[in-house]
N, CA and C atoms of all chains as a GROMACS GRO file, in nm:
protein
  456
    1UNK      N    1  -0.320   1.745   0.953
    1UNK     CA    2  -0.363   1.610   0.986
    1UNK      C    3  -0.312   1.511   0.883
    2UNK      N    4  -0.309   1.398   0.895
    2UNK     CA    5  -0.210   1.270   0.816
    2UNK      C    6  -0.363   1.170   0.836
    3UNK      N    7  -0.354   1.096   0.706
    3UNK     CA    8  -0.460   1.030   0.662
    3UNK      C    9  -0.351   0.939   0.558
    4UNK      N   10  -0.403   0.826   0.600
    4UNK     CA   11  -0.339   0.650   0.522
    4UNK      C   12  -0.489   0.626   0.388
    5UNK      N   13  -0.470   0.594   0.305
    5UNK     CA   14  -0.579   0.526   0.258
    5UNK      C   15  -0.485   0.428   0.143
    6UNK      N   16  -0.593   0.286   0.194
    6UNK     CA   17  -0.530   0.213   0.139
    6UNK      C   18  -0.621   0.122   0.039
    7UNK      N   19  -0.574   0.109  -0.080
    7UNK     CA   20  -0.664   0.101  -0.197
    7UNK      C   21  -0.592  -0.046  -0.218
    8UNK      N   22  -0.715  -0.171  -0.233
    8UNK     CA   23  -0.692  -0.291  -0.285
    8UNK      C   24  -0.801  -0.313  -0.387
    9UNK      N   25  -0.776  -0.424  -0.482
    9UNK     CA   26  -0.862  -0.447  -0.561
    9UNK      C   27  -0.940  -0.543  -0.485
   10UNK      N   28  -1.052  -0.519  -0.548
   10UNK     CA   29  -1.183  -0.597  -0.476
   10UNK      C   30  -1.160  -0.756  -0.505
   11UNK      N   31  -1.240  -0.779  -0.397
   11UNK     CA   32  -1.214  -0.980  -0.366
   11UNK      C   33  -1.312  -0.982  -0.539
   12UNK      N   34  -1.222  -1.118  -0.630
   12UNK     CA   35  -1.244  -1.165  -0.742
   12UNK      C   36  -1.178  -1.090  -0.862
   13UNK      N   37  -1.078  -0.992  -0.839
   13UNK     CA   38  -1.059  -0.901  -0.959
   13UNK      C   39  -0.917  -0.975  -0.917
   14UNK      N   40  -0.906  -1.049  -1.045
   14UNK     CA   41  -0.774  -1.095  -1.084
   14UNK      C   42  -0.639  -0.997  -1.043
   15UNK      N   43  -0.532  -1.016  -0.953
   15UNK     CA   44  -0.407  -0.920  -0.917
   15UNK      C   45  -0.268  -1.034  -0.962
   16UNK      N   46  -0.264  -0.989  -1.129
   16UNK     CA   47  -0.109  -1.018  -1.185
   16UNK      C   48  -0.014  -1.005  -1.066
   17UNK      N   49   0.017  -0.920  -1.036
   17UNK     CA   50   0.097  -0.850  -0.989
   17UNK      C   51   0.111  -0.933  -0.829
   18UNK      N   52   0.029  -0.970  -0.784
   18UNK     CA   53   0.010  -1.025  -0.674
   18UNK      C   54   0.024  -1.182  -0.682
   19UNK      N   55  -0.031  -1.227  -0.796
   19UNK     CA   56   0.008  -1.387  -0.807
   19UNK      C   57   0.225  -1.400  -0.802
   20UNK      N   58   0.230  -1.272  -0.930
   20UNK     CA   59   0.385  -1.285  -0.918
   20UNK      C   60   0.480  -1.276  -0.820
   21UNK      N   61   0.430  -1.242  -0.738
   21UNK     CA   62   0.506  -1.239  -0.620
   21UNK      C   63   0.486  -1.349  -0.544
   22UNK      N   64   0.378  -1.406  -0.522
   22UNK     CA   65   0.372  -1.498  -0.497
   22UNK      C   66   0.454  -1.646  -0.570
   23UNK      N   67   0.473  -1.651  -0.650
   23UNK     CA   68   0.515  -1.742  -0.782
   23UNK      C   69   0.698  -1.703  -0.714
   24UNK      N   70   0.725  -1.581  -0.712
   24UNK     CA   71   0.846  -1.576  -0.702
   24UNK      C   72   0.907  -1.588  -0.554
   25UNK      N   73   0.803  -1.559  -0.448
   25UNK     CA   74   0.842  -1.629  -0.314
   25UNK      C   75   0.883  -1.797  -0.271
   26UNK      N   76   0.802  -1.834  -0.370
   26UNK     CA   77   0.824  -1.991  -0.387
   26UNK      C   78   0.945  -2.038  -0.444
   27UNK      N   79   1.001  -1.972  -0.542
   27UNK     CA   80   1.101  -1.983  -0.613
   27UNK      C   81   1.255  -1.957  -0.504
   28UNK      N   82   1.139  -1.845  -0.436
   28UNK     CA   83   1.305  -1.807  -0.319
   28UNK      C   84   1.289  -1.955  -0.201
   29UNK      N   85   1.195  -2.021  -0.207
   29UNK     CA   86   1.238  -2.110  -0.130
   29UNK      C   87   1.104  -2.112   0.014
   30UNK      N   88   1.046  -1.996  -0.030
   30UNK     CA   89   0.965  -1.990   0.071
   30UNK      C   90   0.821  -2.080   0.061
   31UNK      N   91   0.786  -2.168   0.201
   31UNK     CA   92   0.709  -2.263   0.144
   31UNK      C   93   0.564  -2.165   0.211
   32UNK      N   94   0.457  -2.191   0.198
   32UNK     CA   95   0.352  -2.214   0.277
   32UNK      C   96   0.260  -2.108   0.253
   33UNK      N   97   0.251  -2.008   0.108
   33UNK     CA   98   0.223  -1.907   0.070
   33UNK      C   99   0.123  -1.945  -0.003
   34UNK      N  100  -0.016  -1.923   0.020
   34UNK     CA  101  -0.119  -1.949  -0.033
   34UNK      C  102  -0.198  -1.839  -0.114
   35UNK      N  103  -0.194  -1.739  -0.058
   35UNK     CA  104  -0.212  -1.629  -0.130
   35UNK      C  105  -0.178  -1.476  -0.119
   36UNK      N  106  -0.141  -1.384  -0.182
   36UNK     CA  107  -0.105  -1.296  -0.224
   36UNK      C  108  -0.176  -1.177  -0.314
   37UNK      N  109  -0.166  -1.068  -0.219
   37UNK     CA  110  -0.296  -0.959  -0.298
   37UNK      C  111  -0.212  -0.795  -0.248
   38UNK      N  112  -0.149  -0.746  -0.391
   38UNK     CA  113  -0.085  -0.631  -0.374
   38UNK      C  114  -0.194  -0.484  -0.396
   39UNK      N  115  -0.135  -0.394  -0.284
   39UNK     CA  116  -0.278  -0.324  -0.319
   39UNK      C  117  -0.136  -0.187  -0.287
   40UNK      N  118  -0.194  -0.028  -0.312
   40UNK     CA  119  -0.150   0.052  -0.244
   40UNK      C  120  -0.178   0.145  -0.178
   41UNK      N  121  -0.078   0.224  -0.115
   41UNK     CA  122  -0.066   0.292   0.015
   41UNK      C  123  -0.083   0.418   0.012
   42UNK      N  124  -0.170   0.522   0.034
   42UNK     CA  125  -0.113   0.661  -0.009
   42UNK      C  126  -0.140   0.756   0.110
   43UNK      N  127  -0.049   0.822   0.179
   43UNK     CA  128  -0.025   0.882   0.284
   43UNK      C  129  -0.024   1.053   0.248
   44UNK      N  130  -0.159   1.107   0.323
   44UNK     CA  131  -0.188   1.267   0.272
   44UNK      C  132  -0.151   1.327   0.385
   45UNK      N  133  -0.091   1.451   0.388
   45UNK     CA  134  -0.055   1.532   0.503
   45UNK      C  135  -0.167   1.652   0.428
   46UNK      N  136  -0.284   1.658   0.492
   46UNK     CA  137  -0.374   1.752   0.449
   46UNK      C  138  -0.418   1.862   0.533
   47UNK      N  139  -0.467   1.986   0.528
   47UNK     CA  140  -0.514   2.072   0.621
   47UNK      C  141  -0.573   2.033   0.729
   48UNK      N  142  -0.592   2.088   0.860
   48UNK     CA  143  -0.663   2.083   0.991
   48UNK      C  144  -0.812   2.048   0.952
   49UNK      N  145  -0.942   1.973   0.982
   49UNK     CA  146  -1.042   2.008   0.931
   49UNK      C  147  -1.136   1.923   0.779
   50UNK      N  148  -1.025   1.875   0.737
   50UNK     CA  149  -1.056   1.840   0.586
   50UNK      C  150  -1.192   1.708   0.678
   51UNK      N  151  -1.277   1.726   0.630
   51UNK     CA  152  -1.356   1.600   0.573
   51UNK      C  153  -1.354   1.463   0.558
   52UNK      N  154  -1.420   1.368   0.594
   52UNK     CA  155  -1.374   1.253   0.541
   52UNK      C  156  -1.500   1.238   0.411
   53UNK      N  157  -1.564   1.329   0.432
   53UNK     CA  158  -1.615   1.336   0.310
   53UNK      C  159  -1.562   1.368   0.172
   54UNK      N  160  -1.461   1.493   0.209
   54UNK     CA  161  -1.342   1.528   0.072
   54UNK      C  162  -1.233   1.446   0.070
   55UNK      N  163  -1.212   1.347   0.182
   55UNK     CA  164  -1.128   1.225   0.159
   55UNK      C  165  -1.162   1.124   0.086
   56UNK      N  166  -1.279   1.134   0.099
   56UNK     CA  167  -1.402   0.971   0.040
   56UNK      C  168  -1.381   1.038  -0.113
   57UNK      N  169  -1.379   1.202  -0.106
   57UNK     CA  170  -1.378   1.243  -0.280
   57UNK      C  171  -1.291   1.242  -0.337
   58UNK      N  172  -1.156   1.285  -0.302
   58UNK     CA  173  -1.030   1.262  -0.380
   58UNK      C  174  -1.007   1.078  -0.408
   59UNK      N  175  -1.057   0.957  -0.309
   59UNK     CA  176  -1.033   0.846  -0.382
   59UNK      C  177  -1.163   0.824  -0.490
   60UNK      N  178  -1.268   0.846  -0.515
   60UNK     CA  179  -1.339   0.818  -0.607
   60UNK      C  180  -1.308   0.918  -0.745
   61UNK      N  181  -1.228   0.993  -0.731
   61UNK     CA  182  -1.218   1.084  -0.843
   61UNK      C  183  -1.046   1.073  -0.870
   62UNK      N  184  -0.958   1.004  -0.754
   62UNK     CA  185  -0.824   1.021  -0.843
   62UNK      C  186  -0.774   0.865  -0.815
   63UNK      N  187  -0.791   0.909  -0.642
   63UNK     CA  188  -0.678   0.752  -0.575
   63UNK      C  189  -0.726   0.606  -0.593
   64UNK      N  190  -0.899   0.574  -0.600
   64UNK     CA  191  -0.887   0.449  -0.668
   64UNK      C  192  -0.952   0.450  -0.782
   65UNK      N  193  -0.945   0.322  -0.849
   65UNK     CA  194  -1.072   0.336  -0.939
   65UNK      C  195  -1.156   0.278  -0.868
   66UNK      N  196  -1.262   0.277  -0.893
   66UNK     CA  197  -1.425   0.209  -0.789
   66UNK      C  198  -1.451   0.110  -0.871
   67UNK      N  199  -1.472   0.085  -0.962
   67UNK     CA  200  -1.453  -0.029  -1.024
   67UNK      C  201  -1.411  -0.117  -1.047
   68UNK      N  202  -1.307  -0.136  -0.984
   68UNK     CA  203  -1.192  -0.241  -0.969
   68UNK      C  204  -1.156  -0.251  -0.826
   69UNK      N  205  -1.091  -0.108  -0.770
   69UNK     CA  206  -1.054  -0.085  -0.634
   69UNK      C  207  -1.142  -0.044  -0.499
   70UNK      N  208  -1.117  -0.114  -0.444
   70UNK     CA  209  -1.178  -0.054  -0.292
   70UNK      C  210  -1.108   0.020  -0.164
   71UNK      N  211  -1.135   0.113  -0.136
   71UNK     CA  212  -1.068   0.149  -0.049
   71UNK      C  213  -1.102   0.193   0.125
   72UNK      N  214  -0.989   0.239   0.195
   72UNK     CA  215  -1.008   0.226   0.307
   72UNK      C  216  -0.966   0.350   0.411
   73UNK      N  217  -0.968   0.461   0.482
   73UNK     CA  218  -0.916   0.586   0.504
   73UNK      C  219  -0.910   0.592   0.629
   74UNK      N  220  -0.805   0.610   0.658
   74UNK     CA  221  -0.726   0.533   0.816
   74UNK      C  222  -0.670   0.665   0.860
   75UNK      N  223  -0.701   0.721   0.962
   75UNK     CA  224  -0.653   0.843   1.010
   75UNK      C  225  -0.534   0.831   1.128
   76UNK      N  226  -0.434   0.885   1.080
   76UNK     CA  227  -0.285   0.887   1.205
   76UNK      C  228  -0.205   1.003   1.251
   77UNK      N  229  -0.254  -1.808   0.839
   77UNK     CA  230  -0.229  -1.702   0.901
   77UNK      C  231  -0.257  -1.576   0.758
   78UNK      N  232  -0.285  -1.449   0.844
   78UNK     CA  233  -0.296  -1.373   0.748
   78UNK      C  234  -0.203  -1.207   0.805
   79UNK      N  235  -0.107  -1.191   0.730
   79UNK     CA  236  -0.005  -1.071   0.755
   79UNK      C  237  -0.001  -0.983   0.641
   80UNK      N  238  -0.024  -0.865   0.683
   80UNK     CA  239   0.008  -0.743   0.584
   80UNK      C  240   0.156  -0.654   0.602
   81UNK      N  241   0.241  -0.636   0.490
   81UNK     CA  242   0.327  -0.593   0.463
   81UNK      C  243   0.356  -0.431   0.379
   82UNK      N  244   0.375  -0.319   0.507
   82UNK     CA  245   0.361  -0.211   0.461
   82UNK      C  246   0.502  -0.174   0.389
   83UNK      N  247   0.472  -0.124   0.283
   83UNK     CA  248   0.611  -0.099   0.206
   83UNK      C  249   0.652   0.050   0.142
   84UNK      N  250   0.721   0.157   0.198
   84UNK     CA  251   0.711   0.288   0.205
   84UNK      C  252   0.832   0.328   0.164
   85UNK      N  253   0.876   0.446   0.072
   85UNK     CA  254   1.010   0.476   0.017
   85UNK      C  255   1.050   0.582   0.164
   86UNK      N  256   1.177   0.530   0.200
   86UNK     CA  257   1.228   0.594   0.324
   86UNK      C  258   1.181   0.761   0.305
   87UNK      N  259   1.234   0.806   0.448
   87UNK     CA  260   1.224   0.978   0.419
   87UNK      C  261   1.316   0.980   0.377
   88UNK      N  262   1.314   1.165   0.267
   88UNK     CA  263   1.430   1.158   0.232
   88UNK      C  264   1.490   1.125   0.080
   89UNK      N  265   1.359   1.016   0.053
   89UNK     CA  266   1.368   0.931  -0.121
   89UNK      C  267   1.269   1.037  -0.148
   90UNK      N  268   1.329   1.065  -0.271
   90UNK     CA  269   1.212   1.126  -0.380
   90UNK      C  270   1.107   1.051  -0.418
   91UNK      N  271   1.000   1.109  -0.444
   91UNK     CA  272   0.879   1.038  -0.471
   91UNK      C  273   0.765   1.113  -0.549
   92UNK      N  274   0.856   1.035  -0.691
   92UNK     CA  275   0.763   1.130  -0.788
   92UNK      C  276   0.617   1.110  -0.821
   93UNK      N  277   0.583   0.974  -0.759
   93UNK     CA  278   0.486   0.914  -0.789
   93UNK      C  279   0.376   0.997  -0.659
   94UNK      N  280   0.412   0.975  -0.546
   94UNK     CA  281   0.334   1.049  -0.507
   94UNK      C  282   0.357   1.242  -0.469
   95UNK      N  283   0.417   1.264  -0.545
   95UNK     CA  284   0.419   1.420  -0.633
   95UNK      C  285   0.307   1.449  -0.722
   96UNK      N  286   0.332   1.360  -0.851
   96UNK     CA  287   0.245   1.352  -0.917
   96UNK      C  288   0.104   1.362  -0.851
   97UNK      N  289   0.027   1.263  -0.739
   97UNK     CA  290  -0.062   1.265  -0.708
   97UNK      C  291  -0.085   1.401  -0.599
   98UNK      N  292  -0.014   1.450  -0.568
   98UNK     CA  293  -0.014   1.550  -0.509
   98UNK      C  294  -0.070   1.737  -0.621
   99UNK      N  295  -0.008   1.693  -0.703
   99UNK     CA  296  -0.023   1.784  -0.812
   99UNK      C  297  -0.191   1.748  -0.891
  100UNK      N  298  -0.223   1.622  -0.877
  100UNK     CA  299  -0.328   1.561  -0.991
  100UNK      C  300  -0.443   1.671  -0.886
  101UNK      N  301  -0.397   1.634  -0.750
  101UNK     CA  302  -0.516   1.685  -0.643
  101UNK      C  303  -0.540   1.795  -0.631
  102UNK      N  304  -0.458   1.905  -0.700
  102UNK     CA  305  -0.433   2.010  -0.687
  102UNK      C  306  -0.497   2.080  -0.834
  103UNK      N  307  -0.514   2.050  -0.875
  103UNK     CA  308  -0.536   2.060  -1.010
  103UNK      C  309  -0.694   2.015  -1.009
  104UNK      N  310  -0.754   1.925  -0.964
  104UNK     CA  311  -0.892   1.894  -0.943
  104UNK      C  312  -0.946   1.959  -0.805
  105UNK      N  313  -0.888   2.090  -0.810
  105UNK     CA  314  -0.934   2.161  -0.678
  105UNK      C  315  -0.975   2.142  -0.522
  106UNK      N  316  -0.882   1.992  -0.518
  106UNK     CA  317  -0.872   1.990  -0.362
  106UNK      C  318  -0.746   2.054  -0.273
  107UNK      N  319  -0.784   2.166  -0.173
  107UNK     CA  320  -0.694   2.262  -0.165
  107UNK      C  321  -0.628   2.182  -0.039
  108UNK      N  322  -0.493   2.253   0.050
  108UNK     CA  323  -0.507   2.239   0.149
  108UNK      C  324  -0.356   2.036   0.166
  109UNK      N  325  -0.340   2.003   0.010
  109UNK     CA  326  -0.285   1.877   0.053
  109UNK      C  327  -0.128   1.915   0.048
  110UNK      N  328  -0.012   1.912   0.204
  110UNK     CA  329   0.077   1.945   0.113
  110UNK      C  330   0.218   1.881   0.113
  111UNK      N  331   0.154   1.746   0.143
  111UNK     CA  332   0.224   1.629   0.081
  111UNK      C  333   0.154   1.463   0.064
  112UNK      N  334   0.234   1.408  -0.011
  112UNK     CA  335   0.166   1.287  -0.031
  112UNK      C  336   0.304   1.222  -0.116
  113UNK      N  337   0.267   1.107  -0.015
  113UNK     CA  338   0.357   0.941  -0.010
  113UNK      C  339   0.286   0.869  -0.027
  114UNK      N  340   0.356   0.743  -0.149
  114UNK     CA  341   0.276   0.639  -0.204
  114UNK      C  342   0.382   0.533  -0.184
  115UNK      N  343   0.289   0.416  -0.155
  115UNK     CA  344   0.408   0.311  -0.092
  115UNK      C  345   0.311   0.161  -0.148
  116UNK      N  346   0.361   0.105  -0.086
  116UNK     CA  347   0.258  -0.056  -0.146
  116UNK      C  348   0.226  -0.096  -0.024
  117UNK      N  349   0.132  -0.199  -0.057
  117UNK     CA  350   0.076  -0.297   0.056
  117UNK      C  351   0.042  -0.429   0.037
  118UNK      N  352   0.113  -0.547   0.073
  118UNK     CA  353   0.125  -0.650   0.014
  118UNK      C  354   0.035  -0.713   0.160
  119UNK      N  355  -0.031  -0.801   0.087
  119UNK     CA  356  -0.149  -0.903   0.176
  119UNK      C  357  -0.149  -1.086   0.139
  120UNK      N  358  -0.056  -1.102   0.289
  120UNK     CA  359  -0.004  -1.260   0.243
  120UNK      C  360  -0.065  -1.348   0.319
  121UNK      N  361  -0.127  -1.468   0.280
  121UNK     CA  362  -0.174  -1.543   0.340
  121UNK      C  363  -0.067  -1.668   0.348
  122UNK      N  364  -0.013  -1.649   0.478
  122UNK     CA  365   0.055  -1.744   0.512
  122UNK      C  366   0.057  -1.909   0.603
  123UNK      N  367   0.140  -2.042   0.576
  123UNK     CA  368   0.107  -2.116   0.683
  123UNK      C  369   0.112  -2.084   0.833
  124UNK      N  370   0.002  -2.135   0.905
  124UNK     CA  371   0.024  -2.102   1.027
  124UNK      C  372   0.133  -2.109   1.104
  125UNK      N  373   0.183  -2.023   1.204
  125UNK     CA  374   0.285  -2.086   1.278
  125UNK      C  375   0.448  -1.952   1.169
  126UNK      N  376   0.432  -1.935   1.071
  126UNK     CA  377   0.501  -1.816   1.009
  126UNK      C  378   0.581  -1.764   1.096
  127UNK      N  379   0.735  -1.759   1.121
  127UNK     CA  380   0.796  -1.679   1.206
  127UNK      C  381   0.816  -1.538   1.138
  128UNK      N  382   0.781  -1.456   1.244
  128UNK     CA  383   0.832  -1.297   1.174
  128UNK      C  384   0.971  -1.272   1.134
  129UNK      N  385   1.059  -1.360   1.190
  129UNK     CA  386   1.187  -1.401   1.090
  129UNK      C  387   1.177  -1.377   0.944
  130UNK      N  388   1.093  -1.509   0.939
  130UNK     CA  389   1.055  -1.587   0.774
  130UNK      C  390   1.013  -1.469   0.727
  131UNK      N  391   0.914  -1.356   0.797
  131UNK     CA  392   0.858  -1.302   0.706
  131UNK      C  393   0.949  -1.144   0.670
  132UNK      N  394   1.047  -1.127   0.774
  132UNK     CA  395   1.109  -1.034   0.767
  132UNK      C  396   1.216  -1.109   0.631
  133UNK      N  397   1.286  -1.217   0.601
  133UNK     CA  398   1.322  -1.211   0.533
  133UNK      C  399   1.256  -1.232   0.374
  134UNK      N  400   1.146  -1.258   0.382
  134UNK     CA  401   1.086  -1.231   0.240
  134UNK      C  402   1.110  -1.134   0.200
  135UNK      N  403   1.101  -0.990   0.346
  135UNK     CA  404   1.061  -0.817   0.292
  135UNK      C  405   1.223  -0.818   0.205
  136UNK      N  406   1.286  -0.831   0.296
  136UNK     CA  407   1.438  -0.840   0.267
  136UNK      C  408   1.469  -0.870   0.149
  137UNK      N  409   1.417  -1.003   0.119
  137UNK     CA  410   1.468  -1.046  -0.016
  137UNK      C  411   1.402  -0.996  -0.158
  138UNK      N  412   1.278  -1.005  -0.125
  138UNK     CA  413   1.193  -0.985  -0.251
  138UNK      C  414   1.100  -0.815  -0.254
  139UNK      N  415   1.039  -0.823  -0.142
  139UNK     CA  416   0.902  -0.757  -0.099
  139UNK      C  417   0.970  -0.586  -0.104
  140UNK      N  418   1.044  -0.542  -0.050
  140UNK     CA  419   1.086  -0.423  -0.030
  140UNK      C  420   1.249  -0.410  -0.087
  141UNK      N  421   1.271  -0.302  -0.160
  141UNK     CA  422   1.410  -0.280  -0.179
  141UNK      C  423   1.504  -0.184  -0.046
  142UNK      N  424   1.539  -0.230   0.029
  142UNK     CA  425   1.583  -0.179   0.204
  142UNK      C  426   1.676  -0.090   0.122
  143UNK      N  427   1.738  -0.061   0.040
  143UNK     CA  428   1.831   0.071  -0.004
  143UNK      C  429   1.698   0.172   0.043
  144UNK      N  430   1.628   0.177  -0.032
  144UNK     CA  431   1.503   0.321  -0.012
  144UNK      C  432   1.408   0.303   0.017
  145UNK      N  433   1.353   0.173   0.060
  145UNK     CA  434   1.246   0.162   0.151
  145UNK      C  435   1.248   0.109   0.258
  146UNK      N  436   1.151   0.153   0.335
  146UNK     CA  437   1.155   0.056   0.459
  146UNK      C  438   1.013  -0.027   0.450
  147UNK      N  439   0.978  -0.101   0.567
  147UNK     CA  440   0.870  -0.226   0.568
  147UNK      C  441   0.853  -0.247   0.727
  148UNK      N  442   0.720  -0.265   0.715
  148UNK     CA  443   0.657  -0.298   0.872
  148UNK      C  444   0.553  -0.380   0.829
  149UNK      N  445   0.575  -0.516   0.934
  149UNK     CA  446   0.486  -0.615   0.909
  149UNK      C  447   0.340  -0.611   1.003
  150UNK      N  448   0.244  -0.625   0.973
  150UNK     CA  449   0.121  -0.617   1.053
  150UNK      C  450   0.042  -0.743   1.028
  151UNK      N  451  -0.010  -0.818   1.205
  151UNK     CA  452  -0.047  -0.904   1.151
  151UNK      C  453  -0.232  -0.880   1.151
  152UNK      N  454  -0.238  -0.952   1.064
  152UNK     CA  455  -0.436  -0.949   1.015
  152UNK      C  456  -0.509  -1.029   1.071
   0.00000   0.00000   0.00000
Protein backbone atom coordinates (compact mmCIF):
# COMPACT_ATOMS: atom_id res chain seq x y z
CA UNK A 1 0.00 0.00 0.00
CA UNK A 2 1.37 3.77 -0.80
CA UNK A 3 0.62 6.44 1.78
CA UNK A 4 1.48 10.50 1.03
CA UNK A 5 1.93 12.36 4.28
CA UNK A 6 2.38 15.72 4.11
CA UNK A 7 4.03 17.69 6.88
CA UNK A 8 3.62 21.69 7.07
CA UNK A 9 4.49 23.91 9.77
CA UNK A 10 1.65 25.03 11.77
CA UNK A 11 -0.33 28.39 10.93
CA UNK A 12 2.04 31.20 12.97
CA UNK A 13 5.44 29.32 12.96
CA UNK A 14 7.54 31.60 11.01
CA UNK A 15 8.69 29.55 7.29
CA UNK A 16 12.24 31.32 6.14
CA UNK A 17 12.24 29.22 3.59
CA UNK A 18 8.83 30.00 2.37
CA UNK A 19 8.99 33.84 2.63
CA UNK A 20 12.21 33.27 0.23
CA UNK A 21 10.64 32.04 -2.32
CA UNK A 22 8.28 34.14 -2.22
CA UNK A 23 10.74 37.32 -2.19
CA UNK A 24 12.36 35.59 -5.15
CA UNK A 25 9.12 35.03 -7.29
CA UNK A 26 8.71 38.70 -7.23
CA UNK A 27 12.08 39.32 -8.29
CA UNK A 28 11.31 36.87 -11.35
CA UNK A 29 8.69 39.24 -12.21
CA UNK A 30 5.87 37.45 -10.87
CA UNK A 31 3.20 39.81 -9.51
CA UNK A 32 0.28 38.88 -7.20
CA UNK A 33 1.96 36.47 -4.60
CA UNK A 34 0.76 37.07 -1.26
CA UNK A 35 1.79 34.23 0.46
CA UNK A 36 3.95 31.33 0.53
CA UNK A 37 4.30 28.25 2.96
CA UNK A 38 6.88 25.36 2.06
CA UNK A 39 6.11 22.20 3.78
CA UNK A 40 7.15 18.43 2.81
CA UNK A 41 6.15 15.42 1.03
CA UNK A 42 6.98 11.93 2.05
CA UNK A 43 5.68 9.02 0.03
CA UNK A 44 5.81 5.31 1.95
CA UNK A 45 5.36 2.17 -0.05
CA UNK A 46 4.56 0.11 3.19
CA UNK A 47 3.19 -3.47 3.85
CA UNK A 48 -0.55 -4.64 3.10
CA UNK A 49 -2.37 -3.86 6.47
CA UNK A 50 -0.12 -1.29 8.23
CA UNK A 51 -2.27 0.97 10.46
CA UNK A 52 -2.97 4.39 10.33
CA UNK A 53 -2.27 4.17 13.68
CA UNK A 54 1.61 3.06 12.97
CA UNK A 55 1.37 5.78 10.31
CA UNK A 56 0.17 8.48 12.89
CA UNK A 57 3.51 6.76 14.79
CA UNK A 58 6.28 6.94 12.46
CA UNK A 59 5.27 10.95 11.95
CA UNK A 60 5.28 11.76 15.67
CA UNK A 61 8.48 9.89 16.29
CA UNK A 62 10.52 10.59 12.94
CA UNK A 63 8.55 12.48 9.92
CA UNK A 64 7.38 15.59 11.75
CA UNK A 65 8.23 17.38 14.61
CA UNK A 66 4.76 18.09 16.56
CA UNK A 67 5.90 21.02 17.74
CA UNK A 68 6.39 22.97 14.99
CA UNK A 69 4.88 20.58 12.24
CA UNK A 70 1.55 19.31 11.47
CA UNK A 71 0.72 16.71 9.51
CA UNK A 72 -1.58 15.00 7.19
CA UNK A 73 -1.75 11.02 5.83
CA UNK A 74 -3.30 10.72 2.50
CA UNK A 75 -3.67 7.22 1.26
CA UNK A 76 -3.06 6.35 -2.80
CA UNK B 1 -6.67 32.08 -5.07
CA UNK B 2 -5.02 29.33 -3.25
CA UNK B 3 -2.72 26.48 -5.30
CA UNK B 4 -0.48 23.81 -4.04
CA UNK B 5 2.62 22.79 -5.84
CA UNK B 6 3.76 19.13 -5.60
CA UNK B 7 7.45 18.83 -6.14
CA UNK B 8 8.95 15.14 -6.45
CA UNK B 9 12.57 13.94 -7.67
CA UNK B 10 11.64 12.00 -10.98
CA UNK B 11 11.79 8.06 -10.95
CA UNK B 12 14.87 6.90 -11.41
CA UNK B 13 16.77 10.04 -9.28
CA UNK B 14 18.43 8.84 -6.33
CA UNK B 15 17.09 9.85 -3.19
CA UNK B 16 19.19 9.82 -0.39
CA UNK B 17 17.12 11.82 1.63
CA UNK B 18 14.37 9.71 1.54
CA UNK B 19 16.75 6.51 2.01
CA UNK B 20 17.87 7.91 4.91
CA UNK B 21 14.28 8.08 6.21
CA UNK B 22 13.67 4.80 5.12
CA UNK B 23 16.60 3.40 7.14
CA UNK B 24 15.78 5.95 10.35
CA UNK B 25 12.27 3.75 10.18
CA UNK B 26 13.88 0.77 10.17
CA UNK B 27 15.99 1.16 12.84
CA UNK B 28 13.07 2.48 15.21
CA UNK B 29 11.38 -0.84 14.48
CA UNK B 30 8.80 -0.05 12.03
CA UNK B 31 8.89 -3.17 9.85
CA UNK B 32 7.38 -3.76 6.57
CA UNK B 33 8.50 0.04 4.76
CA UNK B 34 10.21 -0.69 1.52
CA UNK B 35 10.51 2.47 0.05
CA UNK B 36 10.23 6.06 0.68
CA UNK B 37 10.29 9.37 -1.48
CA UNK B 38 10.64 12.78 -0.16
CA UNK B 39 9.68 15.67 -2.29
CA UNK B 40 8.38 19.30 -1.25
CA UNK B 41 5.17 21.01 -1.15
CA UNK B 42 4.92 24.52 -1.80
CA UNK B 43 1.49 26.43 -0.74
CA UNK B 44 0.89 29.72 -2.79
CA UNK B 45 -1.52 32.12 -2.28
CA UNK B 46 -2.10 33.63 -5.38
CA UNK B 47 -4.07 36.75 -7.23
CA UNK B 48 -7.23 35.64 -8.38
CA UNK B 49 -7.73 34.86 -11.89
CA UNK B 50 -3.73 33.07 -11.87
CA UNK B 51 -3.33 31.28 -15.20
CA UNK B 52 -1.94 27.71 -14.81
CA UNK B 53 0.45 29.04 -17.45
CA UNK B 54 1.77 31.66 -14.89
CA UNK B 55 1.92 29.06 -12.51
CA UNK B 56 3.48 26.39 -14.56
CA UNK B 57 6.09 28.79 -15.30
CA UNK B 58 7.06 29.73 -11.78
CA UNK B 59 7.52 25.61 -11.30
CA UNK B 60 9.75 26.00 -14.33
CA UNK B 61 11.67 28.76 -13.32
CA UNK B 62 12.15 28.76 -9.68
CA UNK B 63 9.88 26.07 -7.78
CA UNK B 64 11.17 22.72 -9.24
CA UNK B 65 14.51 21.84 -10.93
CA UNK B 66 12.68 19.86 -14.31
CA UNK B 67 16.32 18.10 -14.91
CA UNK B 68 15.17 15.63 -11.81
CA UNK B 69 12.05 16.63 -10.77
CA UNK B 70 8.84 16.78 -11.82
CA UNK B 71 5.70 19.12 -10.42
CA UNK B 72 1.93 18.91 -10.40
CA UNK B 73 -0.09 21.80 -9.60
CA UNK B 74 -3.27 21.33 -7.35
CA UNK B 75 -5.69 23.77 -6.87
CA UNK B 76 -6.89 24.48 -2.97
Amino acid sequence: MKVRVHVMLKTGVLDPQGEAVRHALGALGFEGVSSVRQGKVIELELAEGTSDETIGEMCEKLLANTVIESYRIEHI
